[in-house]
N, C-alpha and C positions, 0 to 999 in steps of 0.2 A: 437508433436505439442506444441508448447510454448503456456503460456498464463498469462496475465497479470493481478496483482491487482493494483486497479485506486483509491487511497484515496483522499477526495478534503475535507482536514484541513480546517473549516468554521468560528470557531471560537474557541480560548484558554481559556478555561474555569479554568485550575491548572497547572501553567506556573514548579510547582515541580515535578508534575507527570510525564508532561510531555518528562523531561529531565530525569526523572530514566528511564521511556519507553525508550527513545530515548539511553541513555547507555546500556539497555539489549537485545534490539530486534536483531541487526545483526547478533550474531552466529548465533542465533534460526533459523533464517530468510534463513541464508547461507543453516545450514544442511538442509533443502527440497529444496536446490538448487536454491533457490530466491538471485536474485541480483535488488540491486536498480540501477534504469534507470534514476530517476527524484526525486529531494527533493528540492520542493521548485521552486523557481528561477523566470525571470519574465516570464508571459505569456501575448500573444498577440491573442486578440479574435479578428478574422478572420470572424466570423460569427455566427449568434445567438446572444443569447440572453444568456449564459452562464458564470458565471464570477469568475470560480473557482477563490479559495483565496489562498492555497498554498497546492501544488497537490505532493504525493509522487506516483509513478508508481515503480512497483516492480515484474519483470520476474520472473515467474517459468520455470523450462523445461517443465511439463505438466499440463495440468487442473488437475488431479488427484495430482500434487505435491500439486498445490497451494492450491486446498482444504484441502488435509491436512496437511499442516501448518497451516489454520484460525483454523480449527479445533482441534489441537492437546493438548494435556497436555500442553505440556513446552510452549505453545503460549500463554494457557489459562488466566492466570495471568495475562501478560502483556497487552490481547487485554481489559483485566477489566480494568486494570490501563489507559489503551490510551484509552476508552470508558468515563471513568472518567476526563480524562484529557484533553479531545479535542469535541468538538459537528465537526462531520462529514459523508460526504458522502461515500460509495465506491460500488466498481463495480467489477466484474471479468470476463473479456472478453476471449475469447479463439482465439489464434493466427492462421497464417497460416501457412501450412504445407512448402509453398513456397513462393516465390515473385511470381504473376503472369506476364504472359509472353507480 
């Protein structure tokens, strides 16, 4: 079962860090099998009251990938540096096994 992390970037707090982060995360990200789905882009709120600012969403193949990539050594740095770098929200949802019918 796939399952996704939801970051919603709120505000740029160190527009440098940001951009080391942003150059080292993808290997990292790739080996536990994370692919990015969304960075950024516009959104269009539909309903609510919700007004994400710029959302990155990023598949793993499993909850247990995704956990550990937040978790891991080789993440640990970077999520310091993007915790530094960015004031944000995140989420990690757990996908379905299927489309329902």
């Amino acid at each position: 079962m796939s399952a996704f992390y939801i970051f919603d970037n709120r505000e740029i707090r160190d527009p440098a860090a940001l951009e080391a982060y942003k150059a080292a995360v993808a290997p990292i990200t790739g080996a536990y099998g994370g692919r990015y789905r969304a960075l950024g882009g516009d959104i269009d709120r539909t309903e609510g009251e919700w007004s994400p600012n710029y959302l990155v969403i990023i598949e793993f193949p499993t909850l247990e990938k995704a956990k550990a990539w937040y978790a891991s050594p080789e993440y640990a740095p970077l999520k310091a540096l993007r915790l530094k770098a960015v004031r944000c929200d995140a989420v990690l949802v757990a996908g379905l096994d299927s489309q329902p019918t």
